[in-house]
ZADO-1210 file (C-alpha; in nm, 4 decimals, padded with zeros to 6 digits):
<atoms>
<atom x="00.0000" y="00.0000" z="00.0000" code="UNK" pos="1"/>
<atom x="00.2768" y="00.2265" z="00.1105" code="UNK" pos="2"/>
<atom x="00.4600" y="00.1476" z="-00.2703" code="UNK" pos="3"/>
<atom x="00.1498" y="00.2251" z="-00.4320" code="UNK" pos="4"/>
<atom x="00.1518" y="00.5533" z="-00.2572" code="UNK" pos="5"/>
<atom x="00.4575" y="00.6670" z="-00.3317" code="UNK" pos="6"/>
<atom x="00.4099" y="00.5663" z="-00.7142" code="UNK" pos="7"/>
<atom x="00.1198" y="00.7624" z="-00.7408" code="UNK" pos="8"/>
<atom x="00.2784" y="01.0758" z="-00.5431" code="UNK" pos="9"/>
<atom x="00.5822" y="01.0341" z="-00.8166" code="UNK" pos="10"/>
<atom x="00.3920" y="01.0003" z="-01.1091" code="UNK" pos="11"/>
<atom x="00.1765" y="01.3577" z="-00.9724" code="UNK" pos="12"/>
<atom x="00.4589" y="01.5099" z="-00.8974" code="UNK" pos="13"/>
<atom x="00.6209" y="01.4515" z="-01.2559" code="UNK" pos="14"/>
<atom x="00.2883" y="01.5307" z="-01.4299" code="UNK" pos="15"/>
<atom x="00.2560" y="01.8426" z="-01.2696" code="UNK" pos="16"/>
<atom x="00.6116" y="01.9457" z="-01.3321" code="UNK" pos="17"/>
<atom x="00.6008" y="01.8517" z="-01.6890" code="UNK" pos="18"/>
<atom x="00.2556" y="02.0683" z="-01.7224" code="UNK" pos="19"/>
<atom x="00.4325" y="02.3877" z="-01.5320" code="UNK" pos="20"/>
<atom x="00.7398" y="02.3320" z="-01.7503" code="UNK" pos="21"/>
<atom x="00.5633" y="02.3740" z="-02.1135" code="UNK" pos="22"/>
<atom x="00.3084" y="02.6319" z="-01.9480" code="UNK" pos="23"/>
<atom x="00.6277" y="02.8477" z="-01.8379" code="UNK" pos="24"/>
<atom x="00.8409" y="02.7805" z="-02.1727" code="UNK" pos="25"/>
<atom x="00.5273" y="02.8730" z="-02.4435" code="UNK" pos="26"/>
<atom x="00.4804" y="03.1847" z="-02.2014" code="UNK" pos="27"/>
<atom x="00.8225" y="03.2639" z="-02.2116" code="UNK" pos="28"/>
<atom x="00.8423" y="03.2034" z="-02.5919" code="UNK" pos="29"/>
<atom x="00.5274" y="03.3750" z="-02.6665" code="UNK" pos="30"/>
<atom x="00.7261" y="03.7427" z="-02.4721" code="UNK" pos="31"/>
<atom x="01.0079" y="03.6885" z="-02.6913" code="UNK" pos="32"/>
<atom x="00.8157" y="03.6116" z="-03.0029" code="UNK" pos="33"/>
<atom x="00.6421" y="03.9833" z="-02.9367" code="UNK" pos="34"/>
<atom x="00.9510" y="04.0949" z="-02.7940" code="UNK" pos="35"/>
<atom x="01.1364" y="04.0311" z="-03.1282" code="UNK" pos="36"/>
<atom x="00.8841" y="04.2135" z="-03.3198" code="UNK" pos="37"/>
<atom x="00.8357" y="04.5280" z="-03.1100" code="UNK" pos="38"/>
<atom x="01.0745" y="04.6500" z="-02.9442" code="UNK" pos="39"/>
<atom x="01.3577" y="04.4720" z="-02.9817" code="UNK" pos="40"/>
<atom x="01.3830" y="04.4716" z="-03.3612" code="UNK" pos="41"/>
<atom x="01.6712" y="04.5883" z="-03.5034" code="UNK" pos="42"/>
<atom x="01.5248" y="04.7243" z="-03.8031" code="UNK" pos="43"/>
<atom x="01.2309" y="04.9095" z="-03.5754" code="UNK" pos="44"/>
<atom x="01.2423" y="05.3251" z="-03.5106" code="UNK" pos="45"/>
<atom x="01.4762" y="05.3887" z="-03.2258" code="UNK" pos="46"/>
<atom x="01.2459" y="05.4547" z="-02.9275" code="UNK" pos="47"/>
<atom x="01.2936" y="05.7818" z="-02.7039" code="UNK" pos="48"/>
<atom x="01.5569" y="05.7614" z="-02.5134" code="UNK" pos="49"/>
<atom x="01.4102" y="05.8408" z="-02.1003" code="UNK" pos="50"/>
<atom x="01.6260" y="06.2022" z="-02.1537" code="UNK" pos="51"/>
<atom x="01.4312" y="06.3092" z="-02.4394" code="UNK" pos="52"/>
<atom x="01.1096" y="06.2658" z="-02.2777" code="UNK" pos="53"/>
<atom x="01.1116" y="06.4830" z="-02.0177" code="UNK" pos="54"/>
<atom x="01.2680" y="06.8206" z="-01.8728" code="UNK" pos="55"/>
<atom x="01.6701" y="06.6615" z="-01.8954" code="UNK" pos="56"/>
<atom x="01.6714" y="06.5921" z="-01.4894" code="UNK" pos="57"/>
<atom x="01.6645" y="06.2854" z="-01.2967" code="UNK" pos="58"/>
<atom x="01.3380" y="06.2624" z="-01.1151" code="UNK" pos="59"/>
<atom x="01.4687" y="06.2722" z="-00.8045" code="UNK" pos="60"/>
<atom x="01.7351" y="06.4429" z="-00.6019" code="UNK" pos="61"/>
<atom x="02.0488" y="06.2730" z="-00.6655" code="UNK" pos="62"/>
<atom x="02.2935" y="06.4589" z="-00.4698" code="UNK" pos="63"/>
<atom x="02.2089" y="06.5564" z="-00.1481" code="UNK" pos="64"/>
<atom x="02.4201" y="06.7763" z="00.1114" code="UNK" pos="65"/>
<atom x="02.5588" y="06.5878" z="00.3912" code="UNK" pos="66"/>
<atom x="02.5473" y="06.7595" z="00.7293" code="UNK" pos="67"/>
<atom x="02.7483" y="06.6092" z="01.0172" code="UNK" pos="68"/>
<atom x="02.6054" y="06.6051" z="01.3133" code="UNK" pos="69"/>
<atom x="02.7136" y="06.6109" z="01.6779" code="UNK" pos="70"/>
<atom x="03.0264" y="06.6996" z="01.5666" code="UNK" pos="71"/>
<atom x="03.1833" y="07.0287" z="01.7163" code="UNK" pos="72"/>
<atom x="02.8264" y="07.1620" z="01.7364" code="UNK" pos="73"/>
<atom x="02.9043" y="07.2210" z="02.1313" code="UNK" pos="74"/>
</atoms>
């Protein structure tokens, strides 16, 4: 009983694996499939670069001023 068990378990376990690996691989080929004919074709207008779109600054603060503190403020 205990052998029939386990051979069941196994033979789940490998069906479901098998049936997650072809569902992850034709999702995976289906990105790249678009992928190749979007944006990633060669022969394709460049796209806008993230500097072109907007005013030419980061969107965020990049360099802030450091202020020590504690120190000598006695």
């Amino acid at each position: 009983m205990l052998l029939l068990s386990a051979l069941g378990l196994l033979a789940s376990g490998v069906a479901v694996t098998t049936a997650l690996e072809k569902s992850l691989t034709s999702r995976i080929d289906h990105q790249l499939h678009t992928a190749a004919l979007g944006w990633a074709d060669p022969r394709s207008e460049p796209q806008p670069r993230p500097a072109q779109l907007g005013s030419g600054r980061p969107p965020t603060r990049v360099g802030r001023r450091a202020q020590a503190v504690g120190f000598g403020d006695r």
